[in-house]
N, C-alpha and C positions, 0 to 999 in steps of 0.2 A: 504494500500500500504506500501509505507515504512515511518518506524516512524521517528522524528525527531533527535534521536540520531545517525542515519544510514544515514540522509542527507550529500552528499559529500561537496554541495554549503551551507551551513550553514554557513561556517566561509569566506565567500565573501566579501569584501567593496564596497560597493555601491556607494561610492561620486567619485569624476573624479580622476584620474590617477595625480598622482603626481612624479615630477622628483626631484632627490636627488641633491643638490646643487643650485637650484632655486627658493629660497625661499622667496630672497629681489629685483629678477630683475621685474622693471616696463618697461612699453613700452611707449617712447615717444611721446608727445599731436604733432601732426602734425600742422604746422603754415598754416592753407589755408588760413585766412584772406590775409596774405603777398602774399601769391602765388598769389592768385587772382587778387591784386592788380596791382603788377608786369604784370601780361598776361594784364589787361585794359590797362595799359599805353603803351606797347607795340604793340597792338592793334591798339590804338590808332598813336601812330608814322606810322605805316605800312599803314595806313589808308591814315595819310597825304602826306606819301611817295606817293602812288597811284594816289592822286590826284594830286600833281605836274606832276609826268609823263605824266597822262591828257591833262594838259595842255598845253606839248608840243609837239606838234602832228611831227612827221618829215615830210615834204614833197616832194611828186616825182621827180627824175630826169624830163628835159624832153622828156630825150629817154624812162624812163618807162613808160611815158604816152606813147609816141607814140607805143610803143609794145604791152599796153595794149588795146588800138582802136582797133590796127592791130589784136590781136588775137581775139579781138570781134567780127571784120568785117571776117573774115576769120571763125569762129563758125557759126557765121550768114549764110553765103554762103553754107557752106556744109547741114547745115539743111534745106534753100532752095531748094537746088539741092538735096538729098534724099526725100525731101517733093512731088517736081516735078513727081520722075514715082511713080507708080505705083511696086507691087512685081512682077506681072506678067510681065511689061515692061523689069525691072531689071532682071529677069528667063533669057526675048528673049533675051536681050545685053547679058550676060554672056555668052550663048550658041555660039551666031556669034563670041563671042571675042575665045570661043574654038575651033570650027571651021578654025579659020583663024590660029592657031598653026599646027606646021609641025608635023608629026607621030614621030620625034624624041620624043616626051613626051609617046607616047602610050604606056602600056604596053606588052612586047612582047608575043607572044604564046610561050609558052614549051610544047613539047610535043614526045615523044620517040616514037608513036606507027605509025605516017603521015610522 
């Protein structure tokens, strides 16, 4: 093939890319011991903070209480009352309830040719 003197990559450098003017800079040792530290204690504070809070629960008016009975008892009722018919009971009511409306809802015929 071709002999070594006719090689293009013969005069290549092989080791890493080197930048002109960066010869003395080092890269800073990162302090994780401190960092770490600092996040446990802190950790630790947020931690205590939560448990105070805990401990003091705030408690209902007592109109929230009674709103909340009331929406209980009022939940309670309607799921009785749909529990009660049936869908086919529900189909008949629906139909008497349209029934008993006036033709004012109906919609009207259009029609050019009658």
């Amino acid at each position: 093939m071709s002999t070594p003197e006719e090689d293009p990559y013969e005069n290549v450098s092989r080791g890493s890319l080197k930048l002109k003017g960066t010869e003395n800079i080092s890269k800073k040792k990162k302090k994780k011991e401190k960092q770490k530290k600092k996040l446990v204690e802190v950790t630790k504070i947020i931690e205590d903070e939560r448990l105070e809070e805990n401990v003091t629960v705030p408690k209902h008016t007592k109109a929230e209480m009674a709103f909340k009975k009331m929406q209980e008892k009022m939940q309670t009722e309607r799921i009785k009352q749909k529990a009660s018919l049936t869908h086919k009971q529900r189909v008949e009511e629906f139909n008497r309830h349209l029934d008993g409306l006036t033709e004012h809802f109906d919609i009207p015929k259009v029609s050019w040719t009658k």
